[in-house]
C-alpha positions as CSV (number, residue, x, y, z in Angstrom):
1,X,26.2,-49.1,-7.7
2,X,25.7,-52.0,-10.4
3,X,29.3,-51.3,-10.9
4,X,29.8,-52.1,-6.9
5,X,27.4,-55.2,-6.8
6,X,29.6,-56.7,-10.1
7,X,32.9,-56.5,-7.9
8,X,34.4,-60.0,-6.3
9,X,33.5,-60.3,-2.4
10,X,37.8,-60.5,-1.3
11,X,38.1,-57.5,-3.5
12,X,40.8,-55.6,-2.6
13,X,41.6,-51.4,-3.6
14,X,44.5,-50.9,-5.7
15,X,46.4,-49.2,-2.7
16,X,46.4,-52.3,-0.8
17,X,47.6,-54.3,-4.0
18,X,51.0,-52.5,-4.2
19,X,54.3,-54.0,-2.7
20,X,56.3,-51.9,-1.1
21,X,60.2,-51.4,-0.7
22,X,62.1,-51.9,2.5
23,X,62.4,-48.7,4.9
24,X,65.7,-46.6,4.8
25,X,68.0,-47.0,7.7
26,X,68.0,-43.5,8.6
27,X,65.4,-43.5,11.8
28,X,63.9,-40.0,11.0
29,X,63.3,-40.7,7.0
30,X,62.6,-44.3,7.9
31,X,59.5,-42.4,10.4
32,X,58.7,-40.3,7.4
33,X,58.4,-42.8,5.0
34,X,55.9,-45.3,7.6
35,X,53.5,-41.8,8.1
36,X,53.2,-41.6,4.5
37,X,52.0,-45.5,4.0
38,X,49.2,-45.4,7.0
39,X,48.0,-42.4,5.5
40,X,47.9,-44.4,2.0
41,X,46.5,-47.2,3.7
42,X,43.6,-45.9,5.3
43,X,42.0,-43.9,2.5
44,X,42.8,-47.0,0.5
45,X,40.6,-49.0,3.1
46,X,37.7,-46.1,2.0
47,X,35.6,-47.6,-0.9
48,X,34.7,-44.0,-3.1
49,X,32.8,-45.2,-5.5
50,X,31.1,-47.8,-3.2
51,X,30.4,-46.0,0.4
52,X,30.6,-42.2,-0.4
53,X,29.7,-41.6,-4.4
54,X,26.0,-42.9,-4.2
55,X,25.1,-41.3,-1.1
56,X,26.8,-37.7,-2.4
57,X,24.9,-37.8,-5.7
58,X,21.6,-38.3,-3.7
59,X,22.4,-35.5,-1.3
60,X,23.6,-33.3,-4.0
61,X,20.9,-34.1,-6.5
62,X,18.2,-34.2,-4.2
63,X,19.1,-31.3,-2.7
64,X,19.2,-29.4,-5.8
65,X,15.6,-30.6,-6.6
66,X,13.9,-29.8,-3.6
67,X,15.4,-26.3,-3.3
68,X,14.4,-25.5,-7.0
69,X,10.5,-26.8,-6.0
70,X,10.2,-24.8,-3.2
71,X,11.5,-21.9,-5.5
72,X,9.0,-22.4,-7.6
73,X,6.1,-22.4,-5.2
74,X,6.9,-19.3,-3.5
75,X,7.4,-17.3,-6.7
76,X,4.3,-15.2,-6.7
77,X,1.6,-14.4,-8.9
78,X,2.6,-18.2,-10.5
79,X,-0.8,-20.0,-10.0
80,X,-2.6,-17.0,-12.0
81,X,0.0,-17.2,-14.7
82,X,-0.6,-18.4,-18.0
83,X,3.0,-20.4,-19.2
84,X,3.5,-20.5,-22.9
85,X,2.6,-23.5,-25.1
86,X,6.0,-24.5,-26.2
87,X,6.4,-25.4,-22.0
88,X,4.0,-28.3,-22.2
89,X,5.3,-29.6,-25.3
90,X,8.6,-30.2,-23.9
91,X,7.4,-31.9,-21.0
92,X,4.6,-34.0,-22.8
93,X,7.9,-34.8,-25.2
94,X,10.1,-35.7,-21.8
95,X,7.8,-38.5,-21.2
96,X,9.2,-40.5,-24.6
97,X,12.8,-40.6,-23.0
98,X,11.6,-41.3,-19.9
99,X,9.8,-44.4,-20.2
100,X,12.5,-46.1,-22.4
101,X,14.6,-45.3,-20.0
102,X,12.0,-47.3,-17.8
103,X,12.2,-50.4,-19.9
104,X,16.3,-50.5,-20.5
105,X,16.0,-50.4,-16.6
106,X,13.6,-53.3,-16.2
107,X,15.6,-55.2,-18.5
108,X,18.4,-54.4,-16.4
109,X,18.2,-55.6,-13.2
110,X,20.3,-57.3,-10.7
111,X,18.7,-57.0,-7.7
112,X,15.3,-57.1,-5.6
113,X,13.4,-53.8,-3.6
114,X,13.3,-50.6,-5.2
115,X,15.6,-49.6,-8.5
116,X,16.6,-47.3,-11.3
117,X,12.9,-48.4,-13.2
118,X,11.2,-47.3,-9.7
119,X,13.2,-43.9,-9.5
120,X,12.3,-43.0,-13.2
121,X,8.6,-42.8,-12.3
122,X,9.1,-39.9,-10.4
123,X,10.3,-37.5,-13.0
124,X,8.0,-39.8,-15.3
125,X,4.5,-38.6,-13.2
126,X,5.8,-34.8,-13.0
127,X,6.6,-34.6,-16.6
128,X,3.1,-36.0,-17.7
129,X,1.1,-34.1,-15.1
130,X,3.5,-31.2,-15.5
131,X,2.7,-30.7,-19.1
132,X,-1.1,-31.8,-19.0
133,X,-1.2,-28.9,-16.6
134,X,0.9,-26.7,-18.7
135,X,-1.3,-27.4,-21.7
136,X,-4.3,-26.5,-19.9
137,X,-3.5,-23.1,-18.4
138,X,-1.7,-22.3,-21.5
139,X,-5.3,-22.4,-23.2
140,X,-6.8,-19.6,-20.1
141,X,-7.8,-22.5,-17.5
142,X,-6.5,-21.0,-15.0
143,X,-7.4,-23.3,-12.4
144,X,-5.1,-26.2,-13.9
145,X,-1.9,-24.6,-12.4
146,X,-3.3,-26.3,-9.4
147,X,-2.4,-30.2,-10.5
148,X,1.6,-28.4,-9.9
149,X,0.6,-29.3,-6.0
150,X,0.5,-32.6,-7.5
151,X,3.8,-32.3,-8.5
152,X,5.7,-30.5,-6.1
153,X,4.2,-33.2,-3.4
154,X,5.8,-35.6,-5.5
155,X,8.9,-33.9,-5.6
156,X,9.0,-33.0,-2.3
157,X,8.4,-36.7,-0.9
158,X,10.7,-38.3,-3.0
159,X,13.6,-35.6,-2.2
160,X,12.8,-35.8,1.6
161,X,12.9,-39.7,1.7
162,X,16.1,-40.0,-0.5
163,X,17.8,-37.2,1.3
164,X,17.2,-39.1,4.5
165,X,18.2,-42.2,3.4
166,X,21.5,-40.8,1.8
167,X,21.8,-39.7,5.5
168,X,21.5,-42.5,7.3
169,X,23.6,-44.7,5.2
170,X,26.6,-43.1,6.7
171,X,25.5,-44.3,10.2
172,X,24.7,-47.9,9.3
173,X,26.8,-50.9,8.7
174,X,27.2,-51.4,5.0
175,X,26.3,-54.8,3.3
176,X,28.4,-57.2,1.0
177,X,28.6,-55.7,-2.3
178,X,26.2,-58.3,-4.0
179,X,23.3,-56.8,-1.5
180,X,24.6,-53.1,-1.6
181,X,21.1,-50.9,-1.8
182,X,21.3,-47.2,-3.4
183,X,20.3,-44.4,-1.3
184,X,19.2,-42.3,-4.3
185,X,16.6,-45.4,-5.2
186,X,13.7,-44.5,-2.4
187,X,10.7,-46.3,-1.9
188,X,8.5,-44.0,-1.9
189,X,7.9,-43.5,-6.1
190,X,6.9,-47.5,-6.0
191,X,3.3,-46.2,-5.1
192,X,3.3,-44.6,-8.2
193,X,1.1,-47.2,-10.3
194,X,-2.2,-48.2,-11.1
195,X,-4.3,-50.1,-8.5
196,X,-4.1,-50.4,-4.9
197,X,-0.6,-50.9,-2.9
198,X,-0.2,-54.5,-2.0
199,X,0.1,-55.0,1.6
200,X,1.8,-58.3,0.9
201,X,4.4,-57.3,-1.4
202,X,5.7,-54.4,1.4
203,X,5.8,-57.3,3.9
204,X,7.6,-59.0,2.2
205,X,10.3,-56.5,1.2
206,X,10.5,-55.3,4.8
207,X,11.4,-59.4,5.4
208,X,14.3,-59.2,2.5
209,X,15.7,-56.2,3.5
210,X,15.3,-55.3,7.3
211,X,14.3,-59.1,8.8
212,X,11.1,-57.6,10.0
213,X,8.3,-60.2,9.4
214,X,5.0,-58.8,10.1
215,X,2.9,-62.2,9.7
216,X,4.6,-62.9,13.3
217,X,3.4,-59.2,15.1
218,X,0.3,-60.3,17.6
219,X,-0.1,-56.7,18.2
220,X,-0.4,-56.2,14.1
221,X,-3.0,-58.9,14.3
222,X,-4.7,-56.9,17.3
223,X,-4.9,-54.0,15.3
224,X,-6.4,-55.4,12.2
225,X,-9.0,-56.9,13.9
226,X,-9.8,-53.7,16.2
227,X,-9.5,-51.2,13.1
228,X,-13.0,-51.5,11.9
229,X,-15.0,-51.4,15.0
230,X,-12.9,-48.6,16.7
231,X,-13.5,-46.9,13.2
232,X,-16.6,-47.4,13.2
233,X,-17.4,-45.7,16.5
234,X,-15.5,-43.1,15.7
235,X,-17.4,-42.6,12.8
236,X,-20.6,-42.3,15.2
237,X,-19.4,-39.8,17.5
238,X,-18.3,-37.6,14.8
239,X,-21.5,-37.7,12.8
240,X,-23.4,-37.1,16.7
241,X,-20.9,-34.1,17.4
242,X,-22.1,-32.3,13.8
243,X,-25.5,-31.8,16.6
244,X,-23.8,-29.9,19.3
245,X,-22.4,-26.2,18.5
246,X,-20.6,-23.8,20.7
247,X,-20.4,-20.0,20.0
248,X,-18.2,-18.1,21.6
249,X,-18.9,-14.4,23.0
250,X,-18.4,-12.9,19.6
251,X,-20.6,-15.3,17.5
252,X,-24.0,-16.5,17.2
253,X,-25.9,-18.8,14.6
254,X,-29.2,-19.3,12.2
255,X,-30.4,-23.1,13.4
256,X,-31.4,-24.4,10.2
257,X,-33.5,-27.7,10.0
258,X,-34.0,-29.4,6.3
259,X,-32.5,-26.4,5.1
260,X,-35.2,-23.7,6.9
261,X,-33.8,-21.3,9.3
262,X,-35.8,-22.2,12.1
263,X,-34.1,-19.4,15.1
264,X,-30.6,-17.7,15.5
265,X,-29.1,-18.9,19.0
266,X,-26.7,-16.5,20.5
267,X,-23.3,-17.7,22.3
268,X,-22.9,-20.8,24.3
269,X,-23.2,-24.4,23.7
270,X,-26.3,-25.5,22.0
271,X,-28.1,-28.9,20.7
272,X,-29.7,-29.6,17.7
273,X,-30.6,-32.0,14.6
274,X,-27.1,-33.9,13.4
275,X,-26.4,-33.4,9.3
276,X,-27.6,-33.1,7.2
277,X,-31.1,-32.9,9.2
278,X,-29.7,-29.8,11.1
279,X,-27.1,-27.3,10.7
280,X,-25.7,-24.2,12.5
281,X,-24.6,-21.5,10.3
282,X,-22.0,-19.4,12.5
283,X,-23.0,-15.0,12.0
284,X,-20.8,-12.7,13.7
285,X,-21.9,-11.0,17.0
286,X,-20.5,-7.3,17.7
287,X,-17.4,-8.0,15.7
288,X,-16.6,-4.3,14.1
289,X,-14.5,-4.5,10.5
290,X,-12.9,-1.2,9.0
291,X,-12.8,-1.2,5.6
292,X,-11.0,0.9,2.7
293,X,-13.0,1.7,0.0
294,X,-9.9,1.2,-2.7
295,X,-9.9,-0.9,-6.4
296,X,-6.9,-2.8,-8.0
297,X,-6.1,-2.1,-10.7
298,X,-4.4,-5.6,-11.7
299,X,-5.7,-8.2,-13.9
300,X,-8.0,-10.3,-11.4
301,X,-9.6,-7.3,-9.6
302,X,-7.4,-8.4,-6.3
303,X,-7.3,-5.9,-3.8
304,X,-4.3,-3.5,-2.9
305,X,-5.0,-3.5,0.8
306,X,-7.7,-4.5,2.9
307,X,-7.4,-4.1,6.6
308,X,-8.3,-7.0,9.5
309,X,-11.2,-6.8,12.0
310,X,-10.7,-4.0,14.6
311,X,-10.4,-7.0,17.1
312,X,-6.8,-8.5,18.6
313,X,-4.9,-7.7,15.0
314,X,-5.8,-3.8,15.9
315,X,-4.7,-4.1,19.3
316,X,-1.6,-5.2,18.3
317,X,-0.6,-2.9,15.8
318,X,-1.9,-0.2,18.3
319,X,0.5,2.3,18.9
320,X,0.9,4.1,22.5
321,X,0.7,8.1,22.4
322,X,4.1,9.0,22.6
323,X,5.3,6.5,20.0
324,X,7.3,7.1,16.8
325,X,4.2,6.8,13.8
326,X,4.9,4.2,11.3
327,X,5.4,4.8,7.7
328,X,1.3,4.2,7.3
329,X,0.4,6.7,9.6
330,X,2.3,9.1,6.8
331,X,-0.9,11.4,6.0
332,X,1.5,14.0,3.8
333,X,0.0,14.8,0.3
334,X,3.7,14.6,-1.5
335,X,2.9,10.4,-0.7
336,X,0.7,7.5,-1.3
337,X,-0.7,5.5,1.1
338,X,-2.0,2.0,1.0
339,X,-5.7,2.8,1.5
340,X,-6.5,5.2,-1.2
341,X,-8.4,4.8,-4.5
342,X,-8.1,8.0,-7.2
343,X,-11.4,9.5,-9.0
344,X,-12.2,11.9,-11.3
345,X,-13.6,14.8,-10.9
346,X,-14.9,17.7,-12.6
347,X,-12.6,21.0,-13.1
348,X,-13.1,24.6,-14.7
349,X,-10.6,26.9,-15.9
350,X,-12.1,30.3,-16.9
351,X,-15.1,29.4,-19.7
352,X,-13.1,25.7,-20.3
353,X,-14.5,22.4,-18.6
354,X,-12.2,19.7,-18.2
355,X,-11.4,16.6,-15.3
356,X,-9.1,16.3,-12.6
357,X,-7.8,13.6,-10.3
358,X,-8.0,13.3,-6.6
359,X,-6.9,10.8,-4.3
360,X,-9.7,9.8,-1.6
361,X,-8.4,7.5,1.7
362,X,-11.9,6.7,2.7
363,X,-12.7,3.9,5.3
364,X,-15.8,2.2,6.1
365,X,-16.5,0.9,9.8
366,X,-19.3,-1.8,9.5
367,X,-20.5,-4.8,11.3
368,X,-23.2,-7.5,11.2
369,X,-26.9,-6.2,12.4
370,X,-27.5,-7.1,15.9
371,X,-31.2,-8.7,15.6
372,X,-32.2,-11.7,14.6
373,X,-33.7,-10.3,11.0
374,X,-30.3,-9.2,10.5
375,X,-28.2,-12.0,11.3
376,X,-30.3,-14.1,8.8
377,X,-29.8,-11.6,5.7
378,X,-26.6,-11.6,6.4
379,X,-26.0,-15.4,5.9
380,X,-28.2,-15.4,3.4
381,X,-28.5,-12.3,1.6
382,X,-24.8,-11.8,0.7
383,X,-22.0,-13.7,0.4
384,X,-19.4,-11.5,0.7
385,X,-20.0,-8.2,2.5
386,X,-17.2,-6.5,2.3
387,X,-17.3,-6.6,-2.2
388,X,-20.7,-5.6,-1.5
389,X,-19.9,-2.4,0.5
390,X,-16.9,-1.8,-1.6
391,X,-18.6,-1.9,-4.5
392,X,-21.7,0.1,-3.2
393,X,-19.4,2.8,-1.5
394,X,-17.6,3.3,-4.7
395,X,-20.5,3.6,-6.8
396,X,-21.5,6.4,-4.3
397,X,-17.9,8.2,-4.3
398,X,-18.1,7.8,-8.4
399,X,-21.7,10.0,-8.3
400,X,-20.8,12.7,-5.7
401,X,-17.3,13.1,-7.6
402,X,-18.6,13.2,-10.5
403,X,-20.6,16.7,-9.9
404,X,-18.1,18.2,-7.1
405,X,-15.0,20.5,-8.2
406,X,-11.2,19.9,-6.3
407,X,-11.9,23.2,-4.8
408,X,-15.4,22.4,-3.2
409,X,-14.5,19.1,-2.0
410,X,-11.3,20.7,-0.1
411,X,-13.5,23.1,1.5
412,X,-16.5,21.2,2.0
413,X,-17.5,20.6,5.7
414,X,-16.4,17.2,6.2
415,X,-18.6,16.2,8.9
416,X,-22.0,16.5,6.4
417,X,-20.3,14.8,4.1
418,X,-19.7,11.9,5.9
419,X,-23.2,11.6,7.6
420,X,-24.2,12.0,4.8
421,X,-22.8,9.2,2.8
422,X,-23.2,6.7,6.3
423,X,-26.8,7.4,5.7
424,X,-27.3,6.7,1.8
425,X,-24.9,3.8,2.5
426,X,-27.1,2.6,5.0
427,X,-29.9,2.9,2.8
428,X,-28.2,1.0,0.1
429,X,-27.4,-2.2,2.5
430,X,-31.2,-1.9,3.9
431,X,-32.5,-2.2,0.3
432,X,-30.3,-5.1,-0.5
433,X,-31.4,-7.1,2.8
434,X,-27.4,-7.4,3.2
435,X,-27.9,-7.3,7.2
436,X,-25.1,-4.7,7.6
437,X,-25.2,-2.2,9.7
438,X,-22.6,1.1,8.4
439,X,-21.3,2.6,12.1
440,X,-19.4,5.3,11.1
441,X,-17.2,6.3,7.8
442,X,-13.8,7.7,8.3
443,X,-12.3,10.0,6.0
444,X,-8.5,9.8,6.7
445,X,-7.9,12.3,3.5
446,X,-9.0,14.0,0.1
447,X,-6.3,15.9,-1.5
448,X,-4.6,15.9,-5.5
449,X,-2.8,12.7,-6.1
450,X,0.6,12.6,-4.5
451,X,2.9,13.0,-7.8
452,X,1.0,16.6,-8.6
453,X,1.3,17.7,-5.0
454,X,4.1,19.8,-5.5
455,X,2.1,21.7,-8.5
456,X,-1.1,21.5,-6.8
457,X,0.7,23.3,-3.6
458,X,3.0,25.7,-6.1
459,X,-0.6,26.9,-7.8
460,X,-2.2,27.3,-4.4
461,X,0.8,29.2,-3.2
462,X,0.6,31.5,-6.4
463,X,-3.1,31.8,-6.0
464,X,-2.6,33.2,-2.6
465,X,0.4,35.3,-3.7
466,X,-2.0,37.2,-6.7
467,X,-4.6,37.6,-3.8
468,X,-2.0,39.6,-1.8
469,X,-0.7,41.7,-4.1
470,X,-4.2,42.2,-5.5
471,X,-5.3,43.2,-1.8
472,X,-1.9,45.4,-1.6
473,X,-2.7,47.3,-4.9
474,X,-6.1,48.3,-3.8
475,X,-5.1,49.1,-0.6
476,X,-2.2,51.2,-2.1
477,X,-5.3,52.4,-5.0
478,X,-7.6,53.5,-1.7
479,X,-4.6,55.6,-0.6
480,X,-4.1,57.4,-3.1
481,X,-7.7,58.0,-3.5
482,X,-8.1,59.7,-0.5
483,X,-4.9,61.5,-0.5
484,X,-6.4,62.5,-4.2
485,X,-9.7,63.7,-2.8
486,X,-8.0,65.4,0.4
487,X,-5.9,67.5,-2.3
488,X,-9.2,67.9,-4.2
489,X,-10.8,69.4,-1.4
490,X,-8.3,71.3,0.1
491,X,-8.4,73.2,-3.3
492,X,-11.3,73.4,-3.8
493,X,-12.0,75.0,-0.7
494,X,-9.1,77.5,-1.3
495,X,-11.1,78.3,-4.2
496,X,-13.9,79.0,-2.2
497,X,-12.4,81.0,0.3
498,X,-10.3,83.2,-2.3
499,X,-13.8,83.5,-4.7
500,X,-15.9,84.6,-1.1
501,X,-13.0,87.1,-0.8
502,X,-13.1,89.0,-4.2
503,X,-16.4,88.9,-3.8
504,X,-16.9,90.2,-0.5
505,X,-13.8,92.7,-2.1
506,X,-16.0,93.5,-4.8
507,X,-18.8,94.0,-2.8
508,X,-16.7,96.5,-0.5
509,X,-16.0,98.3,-3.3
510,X,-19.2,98.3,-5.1
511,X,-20.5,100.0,-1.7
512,X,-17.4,102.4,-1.1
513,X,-18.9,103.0,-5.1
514,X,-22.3,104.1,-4.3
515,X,-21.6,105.7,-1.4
516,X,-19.2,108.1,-3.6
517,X,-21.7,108.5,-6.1
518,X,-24.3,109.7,-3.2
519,X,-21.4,112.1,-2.1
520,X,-20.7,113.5,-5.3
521,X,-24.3,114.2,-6.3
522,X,-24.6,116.2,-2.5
523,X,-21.8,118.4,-2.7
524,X,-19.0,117.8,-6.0
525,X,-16.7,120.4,-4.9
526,X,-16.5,119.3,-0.8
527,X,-16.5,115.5,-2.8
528,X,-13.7,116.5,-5.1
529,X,-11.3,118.6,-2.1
530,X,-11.7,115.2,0.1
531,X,-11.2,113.0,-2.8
532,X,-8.0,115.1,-3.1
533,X,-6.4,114.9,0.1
534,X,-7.0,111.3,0.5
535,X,-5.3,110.6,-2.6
536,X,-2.5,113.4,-1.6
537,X,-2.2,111.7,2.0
538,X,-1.8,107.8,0.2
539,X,0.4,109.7,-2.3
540,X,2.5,111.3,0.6
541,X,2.2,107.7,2.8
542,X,4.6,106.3,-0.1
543,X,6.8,109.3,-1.2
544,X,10.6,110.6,0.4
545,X,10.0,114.1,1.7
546,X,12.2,116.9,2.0
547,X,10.1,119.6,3.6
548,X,12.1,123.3,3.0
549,X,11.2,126.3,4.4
550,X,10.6,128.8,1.0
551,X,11.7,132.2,3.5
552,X,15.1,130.5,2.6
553,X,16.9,133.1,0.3
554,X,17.7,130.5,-2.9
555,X,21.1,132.5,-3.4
556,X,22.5,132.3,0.1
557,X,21.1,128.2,1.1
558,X,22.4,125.1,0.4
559,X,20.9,121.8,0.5
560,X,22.6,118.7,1.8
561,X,20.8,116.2,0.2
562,X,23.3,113.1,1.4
563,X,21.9,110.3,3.6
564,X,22.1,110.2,7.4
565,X,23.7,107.5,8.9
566,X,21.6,104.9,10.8
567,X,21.6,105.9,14.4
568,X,22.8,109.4,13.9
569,X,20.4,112.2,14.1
570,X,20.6,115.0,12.3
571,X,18.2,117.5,10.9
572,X,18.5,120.4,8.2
């Protein structure tokens, strides 16, 4: 642009400068030949470096700059951050370049409103701010990263303002070149100085550059005169409007007067001291929050989720009954979900004592008390209620954890459970005059955590495989115990039966015995001749006969002693 402003006003492009030869005579190369030369002549009548480089570098550059602030500030996690040291060193040492290039600039100048020395102080102020904040968080102060806003407001307003002027300047006449403004110089960074903006000095540029003069505006006047009575009175009604409060149906307030709660007013519009004499401290009315009772474990101690009031945000994420669950309705053990927190607990294996891990999703549905006492500790008995019942309901999980195995707290009966820890809950917010009042605690699950789900199920599975077969092997023992002892008895009772026979054998014979004796003593020859011919007749029973007549003569007989055929009779 100084480049622009040094050029003669009848200045002419080197296009325009050339002579040219006469047409040819043929009509169609002749037509050729005149296309060509308009074409040349109108981009020569476009000054480059004059009307279109200045306002391309602005767009370009600025563009450039404001995208990479914006970057920055949505990057998370970067106001927590600590940047090294070497970070503010280099900007701290950006500021010596800076401001000679500041003074060569001043030196420099050929022309009034803002220039390159005004542009400088942008990077100038970032730089020096920049590194002072850089310095400071590099050291743990955390809260320095904050002076960046500085920065990036800067930035952002120097970038806006040059963008829109790089804009504009293709819609508005341009000037003679001695008078040719920048549209990457904006006039915004001029307010970067020490002291108060001159009022004067801005008039006076507007004058120079626009032809607006100010000192003539009656309405201007107008206003400067009516500013400080209008402000004024404005003033008044705000300070009177800090003694009227309106509660709406879910709120109520503790009227405090020279700092003493004096009553709690419930909703409508109400009157009271102005401030500081009076003030209205707002307290929740019948507003129900739902709370998970889950630690982070990032540096900070910043939460991993924390759900909204069960007011309009619930109703909204409602779901009807025959919708498709999200992914955090998911209640699987194989996954995580947002609201647990993991504890150890105590574990046994055979005669060995050891800790496992389960995964708790445990939610806490709470509210503000609803009488007067109530309202008043909860304003000023704790500050923030739901770290208090976090930290409360943890501590509680922590100490029934710590004496409870996996396997009792999967099989313990849920409801007691949770009554039971509502009520030491409660008794914990009553004794720190919190004004809380614990509705109801909702356990959405307790189960291993989800990476050991697999083994967890696989040695469930495999206990309840060894209890089967266990079950089958004594079922299969109890048969063959009483097929044993039906065996067992059936012998034994053959036994039995073939000892009572001998014996009643015996017996019979011992009688038949006696009885012989007696006959034998009575008469030994009639005894012996009976004896006989039962013996002969048993004898004869089981002997082949052949009965033969002895009148036979022994000379003149023969015998056929051959069998008979079966079912031939026959006789000798």
């Amino acid at each position: 642009m100084s480049r622009v402003r040094r050029r003669a006003e009848p200045w002419i492009g080197p296009m325009r400068a050339m002579v040219y030869p006469k047409l040819p005579r043929q009509p169609l190369l002749a037509q050729v030949v005149l296309l060509e030369r308009r074409a040349r002549a109108r981009l020569d009548a476009i000054d480059w470096i004059g009307d279109w480089a200045p306002g391309a570098v602005a767009v370009l550059g600025n563009a450039l700059v404001l995208d990479a602030t914006v970057s920055f500030l949505r990057a998370p996690g970067w106001t927590a951050s600590q940047p090294p040291l070497w970070g503010a060193i280099v900007l701290l040492a950006a500021t010596i370049p800076l401001v000679f290039l500041q003074r060569v600039a001043i030196a420099n100048a050929v022309s009034p409103g803002p220039g390159i020395e005004v542009a400088v102080r942008v990077p100038l102020v970032a730089a020096l701010l920049g590194g002072g904040a850089t310095l400071f968080a590099a050291q743990g102060y955390a809260w320095a990263n904050t002076l960046l806003y500085a920065v990036a407001a800067i930035l952002v307003v120097a970038t806006i303002e040059a963008l829109l002027r790089a804009i504009a300047q293709v819609f508005l006449p341009l000037g003679p070149f001695a008078a040719r403004q920048n549209p990457a110089l904006p006039w915004s960074p001029s307010l970067l100085k020490w002291g108060w903006p001159q009022a004067g000095r801005a008039a006076q540029w507007l004058r120079n550059t626009y032809g607006i003069d100010l000192a003539r505006s009656w309405v201007l006047a107008f206003m400067v005169r009516a500013i400080p009575p209008v402000t004024l009175l404005v003033m008044l009604l705000a300070w009177l409007s800090t003694a009227v409060t309106v509660l709406g149906v879910t709120e109520r307030a503790v009227i405090e007067r020279l700092g003493v709660p004096v009553a709690v007013e419930g909703p409508g519009m109400h009157v009271h001291w102005p401030w500081p004499v009076g003030r209205a401290r707002p307290v929740e009315l019948g507003v129900t929050h739902q709370l998970p009772i889950v630690f982070s474990a990032k540096p900070g101690g910043r939460l991993l989720a924390e759900l909204a009031s069960a007011g309009a945000s619930d109703a909204e994420s409602a779901m009807g009954a025959e919708a498709i669950p999200g992914p955090t309705a998911d209640r699987l053990w194989d996954g995580s979900h947002p609201g647990e927190a993991s504890y150890l607990i105590a574990s046994r294996s055979g005669d060995r004592e050891g800790f496992q891990i389960v995964n708790v999703d445990l939610r806490v549905v709470f509210r503000v008390s609803d009488d007067a006492d109530g309202a008043m500790a909860s304003v000023y008995g704790a500050i923030e209620p739901t770290s208090l019942i976090r930290a409360t309901a943890g501590r509680l999980l922590v100490s029934h954890f710590s004496s409870s195995t996996l396997d009792e707290l999967l099989g313990e009966n849920r409801a007691q459970f949770v009554e039971r820890f509502r009520q030491d809950l409660q008794a914990r917010m009553a004794a720190l005059h919190a004004g809380i009042s614990v509705i109801n605690v909702v356990v959405e699950a307790i189960h291993p955590p989800s990476g050991a789900a697999a083994a967890y199920h696989n040695v469930q599975a495999a206990g309840v495989i060894s209890d089967a077969t266990r079950f089958k092997s004594l079922a299969h023992a109890y048969a063959l115990r009483g097929t044993a002892a039906e065996d067992a008895t059936h012998a034994v009772n053959l036994a039995r039966a073939d000892a009572s026979e001998q014996l009643a054998a015996a017996q019979a014979t011992l009688t038949t015995f006696q009885a012989s004796t007696k006959s034998a003593r009575a008469g030994p020859d009639v005894f012996l001749f009976e004896s006989w011919l039962t013996h002969v007749g048993t004898a004869l029973n089981r002997a082949h006969l052949t009965i033969i007549d002895h009148r036979l003569d022994d000379e003149k007989a023969t015998l056929d002693l051959r069998p008979v055929a079966a079912g031939t009779g026959g006789a000798l």
